[in-house]
C-alpha positions in Angstrom: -15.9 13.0 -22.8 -12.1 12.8 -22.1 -11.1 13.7 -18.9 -8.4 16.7 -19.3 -5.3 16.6 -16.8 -4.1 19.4 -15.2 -1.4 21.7 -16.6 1.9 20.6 -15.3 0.7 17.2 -14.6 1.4 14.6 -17.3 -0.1 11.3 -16.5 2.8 8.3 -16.9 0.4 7.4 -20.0 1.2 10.7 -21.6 5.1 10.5 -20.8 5.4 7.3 -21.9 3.0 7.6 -25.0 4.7 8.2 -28.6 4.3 11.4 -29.4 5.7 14.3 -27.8 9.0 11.8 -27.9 12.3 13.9 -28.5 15.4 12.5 -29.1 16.1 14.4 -25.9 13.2 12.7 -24.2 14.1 9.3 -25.7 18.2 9.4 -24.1 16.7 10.0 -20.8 14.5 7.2 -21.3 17.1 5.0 -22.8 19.6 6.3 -19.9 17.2 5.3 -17.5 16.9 1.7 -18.8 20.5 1.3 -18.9 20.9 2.7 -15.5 18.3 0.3 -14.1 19.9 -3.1 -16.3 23.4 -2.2 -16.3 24.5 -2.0 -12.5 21.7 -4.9 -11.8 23.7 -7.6 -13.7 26.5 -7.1 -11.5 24.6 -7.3 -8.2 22.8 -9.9 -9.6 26.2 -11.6 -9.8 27.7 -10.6 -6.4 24.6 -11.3 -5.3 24.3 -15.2 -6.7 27.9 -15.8 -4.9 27.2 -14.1 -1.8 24.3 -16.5 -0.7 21.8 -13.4 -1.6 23.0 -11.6 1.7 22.1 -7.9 2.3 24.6 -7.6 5.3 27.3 -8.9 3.1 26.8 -6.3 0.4 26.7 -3.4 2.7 30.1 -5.0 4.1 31.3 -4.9 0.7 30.4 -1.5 0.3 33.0 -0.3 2.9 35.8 -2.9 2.0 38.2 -0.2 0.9 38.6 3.5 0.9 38.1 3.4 -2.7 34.5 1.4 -2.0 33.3 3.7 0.8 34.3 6.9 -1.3 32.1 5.8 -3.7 28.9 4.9 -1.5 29.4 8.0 0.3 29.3 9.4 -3.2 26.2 8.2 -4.6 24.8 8.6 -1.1 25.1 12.4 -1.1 23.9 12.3 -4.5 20.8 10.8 -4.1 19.8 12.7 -1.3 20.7 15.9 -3.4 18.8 14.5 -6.0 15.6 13.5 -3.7 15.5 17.4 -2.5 15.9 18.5 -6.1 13.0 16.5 -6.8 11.0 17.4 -4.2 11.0 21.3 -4.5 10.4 20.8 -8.1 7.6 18.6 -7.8 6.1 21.5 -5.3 6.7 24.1 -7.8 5.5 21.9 -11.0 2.4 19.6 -9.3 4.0 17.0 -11.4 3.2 14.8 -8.9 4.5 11.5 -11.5 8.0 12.8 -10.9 7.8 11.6 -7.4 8.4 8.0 -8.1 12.1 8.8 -9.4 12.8 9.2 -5.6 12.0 5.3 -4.9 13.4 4.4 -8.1 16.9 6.1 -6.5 17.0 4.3 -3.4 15.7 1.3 -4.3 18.0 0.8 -7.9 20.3 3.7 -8.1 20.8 7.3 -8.8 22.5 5.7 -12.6 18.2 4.8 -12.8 16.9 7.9 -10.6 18.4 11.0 -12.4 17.5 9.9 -15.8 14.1 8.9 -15.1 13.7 12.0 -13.5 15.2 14.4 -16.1 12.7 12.0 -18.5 9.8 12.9 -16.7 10.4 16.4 -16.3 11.3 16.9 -19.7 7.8 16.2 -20.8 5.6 18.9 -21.9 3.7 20.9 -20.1 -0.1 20.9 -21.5 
């Protein structure tokens, strides 16, 4: 017998499986991949002729006004976006939604928000 998952709470199985795939569903997903493969290239790069140096890319970060603008930015976004998540997860028990938060911090709200709004988006059984 199959075990039945609780309403609100899609496994990533479900999410990820092919049906129940809207073209609304599938942007998310392709934002998501874009926003994780995208941005990477370019640290990747920075990265390669920086001798792979964390302390150098957080300098780089605040080279210019225009730099630190734009961490502060994404900074205040992500933590918006981590509260967002959080409530909702609270209301929803779509506890899968959680993993959006590391996927923020540790690649970028450009990965993050998409992947959230991907896994939210699917439906509720």
């Amino acid at each position: 017998m199959a075990r039945r998952q609780p309403p609100g709470n899609p496994s990533l199985r479900a999410c990820l499986r092919g049906y129940n795939m809207s073209p609304y569903r599938l942007i998310f997903l392709g934002l998501a991949i874009w926003g994780t493969i995208h941005p990477m290239v370019y640290f990747l790069q920075w990265f390669a002729g920086n001798t792979w140096s964390i302390s150098a890319m957080t300098d780089a970060w605040h080279v210019n006004a225009a730099t630190t603008g734009l961490t502060w930015d994404l900074t205040i976004a992500a933590i918006a976006l981590t509260v967002f998540i959080v409530a909702e997860v609270y209301a929803r028990k779509n506890w899968i939604a959680l993993i959006a938060i590391p996927a923020t911090f540790c690649i970028g709200v450009s990965c993050g928000l998409p992947l959230y709004l991907f896994l939210r988006s699917a439906p509720i059984r």
